[in-house]
Each structure stands twice: as structure tokens, then as C-alpha cells.
C-alpha positions as CSV (number, residue, x, y, z in Angstrom):
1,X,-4.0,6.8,-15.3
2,X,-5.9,4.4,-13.1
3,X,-8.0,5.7,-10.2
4,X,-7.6,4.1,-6.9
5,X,-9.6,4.2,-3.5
6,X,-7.7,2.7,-0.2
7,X,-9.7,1.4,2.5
8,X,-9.2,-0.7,5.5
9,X,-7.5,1.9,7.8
10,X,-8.3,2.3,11.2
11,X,-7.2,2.2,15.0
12,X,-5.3,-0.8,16.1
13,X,-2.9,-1.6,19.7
14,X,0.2,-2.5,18.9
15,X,0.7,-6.0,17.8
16,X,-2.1,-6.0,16.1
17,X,-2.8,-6.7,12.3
18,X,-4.6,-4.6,9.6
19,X,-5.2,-5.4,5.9
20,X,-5.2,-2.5,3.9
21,X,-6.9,-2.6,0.4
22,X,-6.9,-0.5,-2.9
23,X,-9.9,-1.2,-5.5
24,X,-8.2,0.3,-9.0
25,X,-10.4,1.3,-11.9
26,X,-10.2,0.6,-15.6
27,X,-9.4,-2.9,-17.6
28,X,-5.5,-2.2,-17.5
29,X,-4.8,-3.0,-13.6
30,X,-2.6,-6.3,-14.2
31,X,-0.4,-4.4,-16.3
32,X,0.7,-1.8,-14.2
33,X,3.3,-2.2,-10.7
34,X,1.2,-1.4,-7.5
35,X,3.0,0.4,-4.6
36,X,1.8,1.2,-0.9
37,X,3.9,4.6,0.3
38,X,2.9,5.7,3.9
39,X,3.5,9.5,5.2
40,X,3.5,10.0,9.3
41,X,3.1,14.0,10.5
42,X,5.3,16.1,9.8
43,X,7.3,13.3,8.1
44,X,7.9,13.2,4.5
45,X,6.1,10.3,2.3
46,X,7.9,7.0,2.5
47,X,7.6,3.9,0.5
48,X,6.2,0.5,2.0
49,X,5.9,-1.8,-0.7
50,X,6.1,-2.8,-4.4
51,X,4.6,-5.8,-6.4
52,X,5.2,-5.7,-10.2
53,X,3.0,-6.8,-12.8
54,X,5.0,-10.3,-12.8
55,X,4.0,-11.1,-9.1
56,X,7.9,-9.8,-7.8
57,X,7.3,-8.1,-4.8
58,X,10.0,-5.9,-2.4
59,X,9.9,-3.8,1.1
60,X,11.4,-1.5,3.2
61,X,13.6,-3.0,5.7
62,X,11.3,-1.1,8.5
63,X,8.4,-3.2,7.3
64,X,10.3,-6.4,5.5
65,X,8.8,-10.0,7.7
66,X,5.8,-8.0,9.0
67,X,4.1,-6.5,5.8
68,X,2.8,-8.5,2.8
69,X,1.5,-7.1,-0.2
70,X,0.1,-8.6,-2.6
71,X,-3.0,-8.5,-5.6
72,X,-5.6,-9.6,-7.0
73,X,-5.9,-8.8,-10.8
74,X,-9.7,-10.6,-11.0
75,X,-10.7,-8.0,-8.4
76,X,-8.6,-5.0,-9.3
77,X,-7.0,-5.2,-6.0
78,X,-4.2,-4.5,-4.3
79,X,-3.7,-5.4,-0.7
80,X,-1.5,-5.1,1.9
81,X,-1.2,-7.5,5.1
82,X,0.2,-5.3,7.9
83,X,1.6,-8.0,10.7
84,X,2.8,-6.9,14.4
85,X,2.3,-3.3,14.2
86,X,4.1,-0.6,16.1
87,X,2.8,3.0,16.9
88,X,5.6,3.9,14.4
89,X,3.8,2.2,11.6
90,X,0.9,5.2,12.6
91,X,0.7,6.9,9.0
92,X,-1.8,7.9,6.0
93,X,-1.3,4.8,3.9
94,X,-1.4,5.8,0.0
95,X,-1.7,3.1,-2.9
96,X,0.2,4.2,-6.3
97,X,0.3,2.8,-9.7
98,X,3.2,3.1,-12.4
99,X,2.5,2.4,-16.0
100,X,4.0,-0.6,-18.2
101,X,7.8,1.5,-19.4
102,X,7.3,4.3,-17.0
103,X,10.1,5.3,-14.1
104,X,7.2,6.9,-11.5
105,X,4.3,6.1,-9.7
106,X,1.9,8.6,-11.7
107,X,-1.8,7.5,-10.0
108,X,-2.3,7.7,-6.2
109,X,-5.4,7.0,-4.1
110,X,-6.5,9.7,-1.5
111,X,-5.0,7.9,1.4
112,X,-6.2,5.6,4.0
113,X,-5.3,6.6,8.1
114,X,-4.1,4.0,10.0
115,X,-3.2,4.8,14.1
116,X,-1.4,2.2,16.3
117,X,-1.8,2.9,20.1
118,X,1.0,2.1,22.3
């Protein structure tokens, strides 16, 4: 397992733009698929966005033409480019690693908020 810290969240009006980042540990990070999940209250946790080790990334269709993620293997890095928010988009934002041949994200960060005001 990789450990992972998010950062970046924080209040933003609506229409606004954020970039979230998550700083992995250990000398493995460009082998492993990065994910951003997000998890509103009293909502269950929801996936955002996937890039694979190869560069391939894909998004929900809530998020798809407003969100880019995207990383930074030098840097251990994985970002993600939140475009045009809405006060839905107002979630704890979790980054998540899966392992070269594994089916599930096995690593996640602690969680980052971000709160979109109407």
C-alpha cells in the first residue's frame, strides 16, 4: 500500500474552480491507477475520476467536461482540476490507489472538504 494525503479543499461560489492534490508515498506511484471518489452527507461514496498508470483517464458523466485529473509521477502527484463547480459538487474529496493486477482501490487518503456556496 501507498499512503496518500489530499490537500487543496476549501470554500468556493459556484462557478468557481479548485485543484485538488494528492502527494503519494513510496518509489512505486507510476505503477499504480490513481482515483478521486467524493462522498456528500448522508450520501454514499461516489467515484469522480480514474487515470491509469498508462496516462488513460475516465469520469463520471456528473463531472465529465468540468473535471480533469491528471499526475505527475516526478512529484508523486495526483491532481484533480475541478472546472465550473456547483453546490452539488460540495463533498469530502478522497484520493485512492489500486495496485498493478488488483480489481480495488486498496489505499485512500483521509479526505479533503470541498463546499461550493450557491
Amino acid at each position: 500500500q501507498v499512503q496518500l494525503v489530499e490537500s487543496g479543499g476549501r470554500l468556493v461560489p459556484a462557478g468557481g474552480s479548485l485543484r485538488l492534490s494528492c502527494a503519494a508515498s513510496g518509489r512505486t506511484f507510476s505503477t499504480y491507477d490513481m482515483a478521486w471518489f467524493r462522498q456528500a452527507p448522508g450520501k454514499e461514496r461516489e467515484f469522480v475520476a480514474q487515470i491509469t498508470s498508462g496516462g488513460s483517464s475516465n469520469y463520471a458523466d456528473s463531472v465529465k467536461g468540468r473535471f480533469t485529473i491528471s499526475r505527475d509521477s516526478a512529484k508523486s502527484t495526483v491532481y484533480l482540476q475541478m472546472n465550473s463547480l456547483k453546490p452539488e459538487d460540495t463533498a469530502v474529496y478522497y484520493c485512492a490507489a489500486r495496485p498493478p493486477g488488483r480489481l480495488v482501490f486498496d489505499s485512500w487518503g483521509q479526505g479533503t472538504q470541498v463546499t461550493v456556496s450557491s
